[in-house]
ZAVO-721667 format. One record per residue (C-alpha): residue number from 1; chain; x, y, z. Coordinates in Angstrom, 2 decimals. Layout:
{NUM; A; {X; Y; Z}}
...
//
This chain:
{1; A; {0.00; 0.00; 0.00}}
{2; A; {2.94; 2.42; 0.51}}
{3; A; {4.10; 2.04; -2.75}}
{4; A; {0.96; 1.94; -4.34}}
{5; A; {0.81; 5.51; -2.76}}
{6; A; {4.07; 6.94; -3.66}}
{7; A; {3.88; 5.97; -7.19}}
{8; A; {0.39; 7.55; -7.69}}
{9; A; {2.02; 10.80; -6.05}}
{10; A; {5.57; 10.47; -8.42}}
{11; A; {3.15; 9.82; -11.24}}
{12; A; {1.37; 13.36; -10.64}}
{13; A; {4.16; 15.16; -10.32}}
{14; A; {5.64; 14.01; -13.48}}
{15; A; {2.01; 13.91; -15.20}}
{16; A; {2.04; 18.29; -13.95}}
{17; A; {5.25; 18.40; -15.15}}
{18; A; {4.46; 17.21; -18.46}}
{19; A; {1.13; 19.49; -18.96}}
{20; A; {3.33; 22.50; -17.48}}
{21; A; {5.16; 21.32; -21.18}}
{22; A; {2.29; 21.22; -22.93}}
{23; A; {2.64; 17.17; -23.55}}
{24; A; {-0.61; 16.43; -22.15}}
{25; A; {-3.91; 18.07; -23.50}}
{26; A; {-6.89; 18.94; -22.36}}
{27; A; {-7.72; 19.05; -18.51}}
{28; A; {-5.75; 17.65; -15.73}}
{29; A; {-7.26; 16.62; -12.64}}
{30; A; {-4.70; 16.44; -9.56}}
{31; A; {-4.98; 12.99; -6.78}}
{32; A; {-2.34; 14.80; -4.96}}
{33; A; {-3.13; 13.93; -0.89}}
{34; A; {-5.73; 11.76; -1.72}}
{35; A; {-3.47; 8.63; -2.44}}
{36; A; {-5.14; 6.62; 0.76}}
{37; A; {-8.66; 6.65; -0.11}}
{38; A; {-8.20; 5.15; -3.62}}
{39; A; {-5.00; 2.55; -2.34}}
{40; A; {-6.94; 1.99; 1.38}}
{41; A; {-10.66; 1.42; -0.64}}
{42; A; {-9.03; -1.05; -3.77}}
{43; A; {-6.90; -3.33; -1.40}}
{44; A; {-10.28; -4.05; 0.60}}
{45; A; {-11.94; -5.26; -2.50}}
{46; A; {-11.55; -8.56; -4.30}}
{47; A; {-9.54; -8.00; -7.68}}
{48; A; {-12.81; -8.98; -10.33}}
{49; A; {-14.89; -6.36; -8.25}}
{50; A; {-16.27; -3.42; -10.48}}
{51; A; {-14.25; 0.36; -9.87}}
{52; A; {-15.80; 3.26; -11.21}}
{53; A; {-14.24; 6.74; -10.40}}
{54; A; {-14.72; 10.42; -11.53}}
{55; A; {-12.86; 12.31; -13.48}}
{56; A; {-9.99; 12.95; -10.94}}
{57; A; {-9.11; 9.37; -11.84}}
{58; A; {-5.30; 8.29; -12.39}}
{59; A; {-5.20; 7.25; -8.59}}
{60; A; {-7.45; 4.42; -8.98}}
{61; A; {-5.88; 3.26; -12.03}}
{62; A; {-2.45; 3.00; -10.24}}
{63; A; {-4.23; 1.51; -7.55}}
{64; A; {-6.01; -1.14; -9.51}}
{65; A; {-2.95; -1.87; -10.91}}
{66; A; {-2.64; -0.31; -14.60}}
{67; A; {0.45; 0.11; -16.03}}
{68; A; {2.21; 3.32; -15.05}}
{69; A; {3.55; 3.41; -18.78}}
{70; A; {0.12; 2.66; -20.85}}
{71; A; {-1.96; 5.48; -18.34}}
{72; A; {0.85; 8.34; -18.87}}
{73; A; {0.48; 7.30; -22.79}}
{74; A; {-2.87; 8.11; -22.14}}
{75; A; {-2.59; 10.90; -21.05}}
{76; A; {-0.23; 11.75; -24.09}}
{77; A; {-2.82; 11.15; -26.13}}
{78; A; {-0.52; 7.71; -27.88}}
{79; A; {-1.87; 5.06; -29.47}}
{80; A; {0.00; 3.03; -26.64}}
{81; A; {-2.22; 4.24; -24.30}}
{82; A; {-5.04; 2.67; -22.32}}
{83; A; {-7.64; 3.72; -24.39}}
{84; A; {-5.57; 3.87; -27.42}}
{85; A; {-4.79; 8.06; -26.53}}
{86; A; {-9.17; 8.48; -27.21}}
{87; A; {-9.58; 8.46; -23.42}}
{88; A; {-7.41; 11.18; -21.99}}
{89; A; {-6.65; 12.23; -18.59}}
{90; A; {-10.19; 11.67; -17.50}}
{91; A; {-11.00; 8.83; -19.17}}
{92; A; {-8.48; 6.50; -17.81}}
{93; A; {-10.23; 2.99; -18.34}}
{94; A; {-8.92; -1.09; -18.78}}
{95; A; {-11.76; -3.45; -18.64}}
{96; A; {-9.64; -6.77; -18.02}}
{97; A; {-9.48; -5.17; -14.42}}
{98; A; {-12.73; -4.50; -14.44}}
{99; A; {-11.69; -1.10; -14.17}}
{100; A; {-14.61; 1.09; -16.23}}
{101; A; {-12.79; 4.53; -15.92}}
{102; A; {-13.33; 8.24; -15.60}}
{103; A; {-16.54; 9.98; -15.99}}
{104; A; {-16.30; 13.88; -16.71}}
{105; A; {-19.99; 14.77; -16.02}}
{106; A; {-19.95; 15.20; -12.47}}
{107; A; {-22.37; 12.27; -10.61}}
{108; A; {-23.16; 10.58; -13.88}}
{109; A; {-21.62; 7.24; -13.32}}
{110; A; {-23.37; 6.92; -9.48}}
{111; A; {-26.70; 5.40; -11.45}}
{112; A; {-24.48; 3.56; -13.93}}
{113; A; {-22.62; 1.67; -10.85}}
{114; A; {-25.95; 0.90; -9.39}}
{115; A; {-27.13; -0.71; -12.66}}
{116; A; {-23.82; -2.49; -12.70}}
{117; A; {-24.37; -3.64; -9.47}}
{118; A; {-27.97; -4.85; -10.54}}
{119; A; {-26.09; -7.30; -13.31}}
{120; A; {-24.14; -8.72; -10.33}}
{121; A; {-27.39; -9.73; -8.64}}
{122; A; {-28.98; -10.79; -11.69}}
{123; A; {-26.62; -13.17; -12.96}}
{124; A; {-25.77; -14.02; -8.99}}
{125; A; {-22.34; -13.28; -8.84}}
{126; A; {-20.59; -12.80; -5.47}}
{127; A; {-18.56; -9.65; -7.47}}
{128; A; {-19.33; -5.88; -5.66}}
{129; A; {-19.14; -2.07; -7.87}}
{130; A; {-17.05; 0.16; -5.92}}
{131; A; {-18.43; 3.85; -7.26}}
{132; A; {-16.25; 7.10; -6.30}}
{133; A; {-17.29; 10.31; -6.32}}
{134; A; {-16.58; 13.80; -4.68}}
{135; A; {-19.12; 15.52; -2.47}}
{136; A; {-19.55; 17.88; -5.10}}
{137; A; {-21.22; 15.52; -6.56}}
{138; A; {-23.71; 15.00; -3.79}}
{139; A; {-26.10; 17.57; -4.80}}
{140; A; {-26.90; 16.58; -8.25}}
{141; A; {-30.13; 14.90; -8.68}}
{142; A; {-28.43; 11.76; -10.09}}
{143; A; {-26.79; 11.26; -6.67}}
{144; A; {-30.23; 10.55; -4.93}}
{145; A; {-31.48; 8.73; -7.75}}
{146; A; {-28.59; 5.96; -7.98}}
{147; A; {-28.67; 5.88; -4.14}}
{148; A; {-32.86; 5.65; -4.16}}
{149; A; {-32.50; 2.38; -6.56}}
{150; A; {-29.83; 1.21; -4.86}}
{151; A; {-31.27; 0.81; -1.48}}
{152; A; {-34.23; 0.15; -2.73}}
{153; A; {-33.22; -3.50; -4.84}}
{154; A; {-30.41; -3.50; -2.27}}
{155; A; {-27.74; -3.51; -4.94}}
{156; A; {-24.24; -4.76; -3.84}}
{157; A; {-22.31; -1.49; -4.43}}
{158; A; {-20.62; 0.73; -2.34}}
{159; A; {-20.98; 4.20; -2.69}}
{160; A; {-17.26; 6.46; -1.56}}
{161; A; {-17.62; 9.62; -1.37}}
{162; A; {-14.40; 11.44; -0.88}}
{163; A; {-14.90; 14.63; 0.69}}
{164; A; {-12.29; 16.79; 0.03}}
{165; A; {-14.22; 19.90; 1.18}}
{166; A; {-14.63; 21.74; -2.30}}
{167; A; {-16.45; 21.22; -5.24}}
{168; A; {-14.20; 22.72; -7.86}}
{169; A; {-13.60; 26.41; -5.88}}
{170; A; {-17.24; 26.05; -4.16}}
{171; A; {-16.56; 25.48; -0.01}}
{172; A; {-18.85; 22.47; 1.33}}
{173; A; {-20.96; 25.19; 2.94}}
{174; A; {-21.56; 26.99; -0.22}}
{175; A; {-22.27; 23.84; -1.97}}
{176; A; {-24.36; 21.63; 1.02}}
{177; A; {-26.40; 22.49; 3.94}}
{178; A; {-25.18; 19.46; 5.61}}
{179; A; {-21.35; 18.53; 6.93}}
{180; A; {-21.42; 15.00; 7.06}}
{181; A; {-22.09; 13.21; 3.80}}
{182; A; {-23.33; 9.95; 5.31}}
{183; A; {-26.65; 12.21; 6.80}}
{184; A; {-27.31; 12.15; 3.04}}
{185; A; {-27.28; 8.46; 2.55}}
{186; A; {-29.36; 7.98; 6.00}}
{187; A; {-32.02; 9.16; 4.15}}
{188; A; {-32.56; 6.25; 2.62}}
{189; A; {-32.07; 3.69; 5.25}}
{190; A; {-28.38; 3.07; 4.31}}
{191; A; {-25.63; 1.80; 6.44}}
{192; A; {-22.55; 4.34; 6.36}}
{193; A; {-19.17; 4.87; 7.76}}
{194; A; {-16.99; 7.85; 7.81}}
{195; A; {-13.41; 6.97; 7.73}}
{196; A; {-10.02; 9.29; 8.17}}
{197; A; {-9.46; 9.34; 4.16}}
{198; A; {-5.67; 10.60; 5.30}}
{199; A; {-5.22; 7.17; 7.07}}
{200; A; {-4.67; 4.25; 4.58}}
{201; A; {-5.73; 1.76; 7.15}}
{202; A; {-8.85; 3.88; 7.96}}
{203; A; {-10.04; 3.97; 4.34}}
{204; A; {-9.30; 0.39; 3.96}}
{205; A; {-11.25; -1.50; 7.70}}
{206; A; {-13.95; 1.10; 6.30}}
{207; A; {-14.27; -0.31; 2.61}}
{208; A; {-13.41; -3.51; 3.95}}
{209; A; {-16.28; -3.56; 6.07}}
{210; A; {-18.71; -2.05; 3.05}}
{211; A; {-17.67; -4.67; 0.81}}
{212; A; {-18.81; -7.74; 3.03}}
{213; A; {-21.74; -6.29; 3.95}}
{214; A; {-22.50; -5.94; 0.27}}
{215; A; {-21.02; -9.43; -0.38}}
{216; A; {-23.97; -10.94; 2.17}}
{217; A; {-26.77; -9.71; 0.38}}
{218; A; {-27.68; -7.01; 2.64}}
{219; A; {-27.70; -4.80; 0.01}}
{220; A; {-25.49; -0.83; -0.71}}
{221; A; {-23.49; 0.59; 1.89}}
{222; A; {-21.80; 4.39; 1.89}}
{223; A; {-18.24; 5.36; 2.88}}
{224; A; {-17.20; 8.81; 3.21}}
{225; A; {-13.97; 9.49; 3.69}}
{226; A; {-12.46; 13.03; 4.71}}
{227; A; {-9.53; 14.26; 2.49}}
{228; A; {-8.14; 16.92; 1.19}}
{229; A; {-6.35; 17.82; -2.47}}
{230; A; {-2.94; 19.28; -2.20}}
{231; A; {-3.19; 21.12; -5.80}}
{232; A; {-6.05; 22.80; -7.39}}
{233; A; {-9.40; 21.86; -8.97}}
{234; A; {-7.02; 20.95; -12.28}}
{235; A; {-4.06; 22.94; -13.46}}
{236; A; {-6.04; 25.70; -14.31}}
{237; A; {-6.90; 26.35; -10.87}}
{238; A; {-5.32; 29.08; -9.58}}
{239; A; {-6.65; 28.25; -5.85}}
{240; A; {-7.63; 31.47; -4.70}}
{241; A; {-10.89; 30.51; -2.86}}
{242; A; {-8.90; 28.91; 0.09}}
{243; A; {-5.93; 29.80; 2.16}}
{244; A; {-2.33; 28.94; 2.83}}
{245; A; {-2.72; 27.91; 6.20}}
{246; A; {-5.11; 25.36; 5.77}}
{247; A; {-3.66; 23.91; 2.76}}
{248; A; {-0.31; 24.11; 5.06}}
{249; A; {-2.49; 22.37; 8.50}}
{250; A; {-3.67; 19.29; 5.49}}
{251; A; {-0.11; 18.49; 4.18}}
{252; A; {0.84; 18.41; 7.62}}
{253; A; {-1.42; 14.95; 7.65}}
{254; A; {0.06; 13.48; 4.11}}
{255; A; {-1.01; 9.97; 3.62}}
{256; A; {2.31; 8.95; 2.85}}
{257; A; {5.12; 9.71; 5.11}}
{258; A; {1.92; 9.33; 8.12}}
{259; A; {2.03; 5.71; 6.89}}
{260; A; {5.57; 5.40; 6.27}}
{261; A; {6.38; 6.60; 9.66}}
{262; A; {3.44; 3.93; 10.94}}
{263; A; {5.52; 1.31; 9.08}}
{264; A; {8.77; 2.24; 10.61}}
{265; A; {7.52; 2.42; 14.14}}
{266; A; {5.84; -1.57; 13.83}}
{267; A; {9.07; -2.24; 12.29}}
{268; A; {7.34; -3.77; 9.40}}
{269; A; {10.70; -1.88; 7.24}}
{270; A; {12.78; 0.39; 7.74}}
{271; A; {13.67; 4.04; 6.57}}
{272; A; {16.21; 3.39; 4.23}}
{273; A; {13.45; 0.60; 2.52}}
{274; A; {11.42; 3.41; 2.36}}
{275; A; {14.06; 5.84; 0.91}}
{276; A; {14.28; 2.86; -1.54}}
{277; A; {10.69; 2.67; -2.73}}
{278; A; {11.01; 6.17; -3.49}}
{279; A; {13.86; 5.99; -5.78}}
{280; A; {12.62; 2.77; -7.71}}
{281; A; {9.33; 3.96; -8.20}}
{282; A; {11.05; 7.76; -9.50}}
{283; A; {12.63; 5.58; -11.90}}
{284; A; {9.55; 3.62; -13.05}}
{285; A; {7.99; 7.07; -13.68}}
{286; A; {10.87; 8.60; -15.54}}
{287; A; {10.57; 5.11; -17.88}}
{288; A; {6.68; 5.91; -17.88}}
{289; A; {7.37; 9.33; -19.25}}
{290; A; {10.10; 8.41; -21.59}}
{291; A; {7.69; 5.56; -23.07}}
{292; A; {4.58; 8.19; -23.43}}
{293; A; {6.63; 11.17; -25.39}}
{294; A; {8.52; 7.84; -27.47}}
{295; A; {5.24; 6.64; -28.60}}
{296; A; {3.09; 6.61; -32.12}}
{297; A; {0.42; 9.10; -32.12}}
{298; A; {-2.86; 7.03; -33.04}}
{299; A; {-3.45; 6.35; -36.92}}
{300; A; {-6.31; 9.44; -38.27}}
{301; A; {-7.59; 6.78; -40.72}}
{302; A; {-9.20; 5.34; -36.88}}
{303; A; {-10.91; 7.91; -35.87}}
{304; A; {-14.13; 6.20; -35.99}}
{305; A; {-12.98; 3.02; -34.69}}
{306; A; {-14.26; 2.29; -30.95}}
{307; A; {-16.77; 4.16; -30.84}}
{308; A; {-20.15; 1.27; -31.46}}
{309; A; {-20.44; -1.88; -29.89}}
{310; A; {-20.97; -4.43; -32.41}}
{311; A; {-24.91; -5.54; -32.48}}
{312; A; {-25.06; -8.86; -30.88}}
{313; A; {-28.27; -11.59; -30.89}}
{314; A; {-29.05; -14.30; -28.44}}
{315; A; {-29.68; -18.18; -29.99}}
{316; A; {-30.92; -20.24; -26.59}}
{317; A; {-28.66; -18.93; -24.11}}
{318; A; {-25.44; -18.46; -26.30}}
{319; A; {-24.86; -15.34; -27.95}}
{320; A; {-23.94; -14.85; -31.09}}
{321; A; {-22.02; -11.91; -32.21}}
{322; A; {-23.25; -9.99; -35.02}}
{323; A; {-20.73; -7.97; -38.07}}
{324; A; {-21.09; -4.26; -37.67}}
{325; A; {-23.28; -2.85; -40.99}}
{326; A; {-20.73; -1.63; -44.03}}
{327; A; {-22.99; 0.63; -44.33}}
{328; A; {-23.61; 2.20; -41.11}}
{329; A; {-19.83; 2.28; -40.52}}
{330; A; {-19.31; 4.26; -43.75}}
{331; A; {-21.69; 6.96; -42.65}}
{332; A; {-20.02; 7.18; -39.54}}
{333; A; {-16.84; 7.34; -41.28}}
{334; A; {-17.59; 9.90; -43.47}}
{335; A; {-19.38; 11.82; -40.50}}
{336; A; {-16.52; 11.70; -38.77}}
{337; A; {-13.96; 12.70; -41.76}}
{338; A; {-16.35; 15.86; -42.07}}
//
């Protein structure tokens, strides 16, 4: 879990580094101090569970175990990437780990994790949807909708919220009339717990706790977890909605050296092993970045490619995929060449 943390933090600060150079496009949404909730919450779950995240999303990638070197392609925009450079920074996806990515409009993939988690019952499978989400996102319609179903069918997801005080440069106060997150999920009769989302271990007995109530049939549970972003909103942000000292009084509680320094008093390793994770994970992320700016830019003759499903039809309980129509694809095509 300590490295998992450090090289989601090296790969931010490499990943600002780049944008700063103009090799990444588009937005860029900073984990920075938020490394626990996303390590703590994936080591709880089982490895075919279902992750779906927001938009501030490279953290749970590294955390679920994507390759440092295919998510900073991505982010290059490379046809090396995860997503083949089509995803982006916020669009960081890989579904062999069951990992369905990013979602840019705020709150929109809270219903879409409750309908995944509705399969899971369906076809009976012991798997769980961990959905993240900031407390921005809270106050969006969708929120209460996804939770309302959820509780209601008692779907096996559980709902994170990571409250990191600020939606964009809106305070909580400005943006909620409540504090505490889980009030919100109380309203409809579900079990929460609100974990230190600075604390590794915290985020993880919390999440660990979600998931097997989840796994027993007893249907969603929420987790909030209280954190706090060391950057801005994105690199655009030029934070001046809060102030130094509390920015100063939250690093002062970084995930990372709090849980190195946890390790080190246990004895479970020792500073210098620490000193060492450091430098071998600096050096994966200096490889990552070499292998992003080294890589093909995706072929323009693909630009439609990816973006249908093929059709498919069921015979009896096998299913039978269907060719795409020649047709449709060359309207598409020529939509897309326009």
């Amino acid at each position: 879990m300590y490295r998992r943390m450090v090289q989601i933090r090296h790969f931010e600060d490499h990943a600002a580094e780049a944008y700063a150079q103009a090799k990444v496009g588009g937005f860029l949404h900073l984990y920075i101090g938020e490394e626990a909730v996303a390590v703590g919450a994936l080591a709880a779950a089982h490895p075919n569970d279902h992750v779906l995240g927001h938009y501030r999303d490279h953290g749970y990638a590294l955390a679920r175990g994507c390759d440092p070197k295919r998510c900073m392609a991505e982010l290059f925009g490379r046809e090396t990437g995860l997503c083949h450079g089509r995803g982006g920074s916020m669009h960081l996806a890989e579904a062999s780990r069951n990992f369905w990515g990013g979602y840019a409009i705020v709150g929109s993939h809270i219903p879409i994790g409750a309908g995944m988690a509705y399969a899971m019952q369906y076809l009976q499978r012991e798997q769980v949807v961990l959905d993240f989400f900031g407390d921005g996102a809270t106050g969006n319609g969708i929120f209460h909708e996804g939770l309302n179903m959820a509780a209601l069918w008692d779907l096996p997801v559980v709902f994170i919220c990571e409250n990191n005080l600020y939606g964009m440069g809106a305070t909580l106060a400005e943006e909620s009339p409540v504090k505490d997150m889980i009030i919100k999920a109380e309203g409809y009769t579900m079990p929460s717990l609100q974990c230190d989302g600075m604390d590794v271990l915290s985020v993880y007995e919390a999440v660990q706790k979600a998931t097997e109530h989840c796994r027993s049939g007893k249907g969603p549970f929420f987790v909030e977890a209280l954190t706090y972003r060391f950057r801005g909103h994105s690199m655009a942000d030029p934070e001046l909605y809060r102030d130094k000292e509390e920015v100063r009084r939250w690093r002062a509680l970084d995930p990372i050296p709090r849980f190195g320094q946890f390790c080190v008093d246990r004895r479970i390793c020792s500073e210098q092993e620490l000193a060492q994770v450091a430098e071998d994970v600096e050096q994966e992320m200096l490889e990552a970045v070499r292998f992003a700016g080294s890589s093909p830019w995706p072929d323009p003759s693909t630009i439609d490619k990816w973006i249908y499903a093929k059709p498919i039809a069921t015979d009896g309980d096998a299913v039978v995929e269907q060719p795409a129509s020649a047709e449709v694809g060359a309207v598409h095509g020529a939509e897309a060449a326009r």
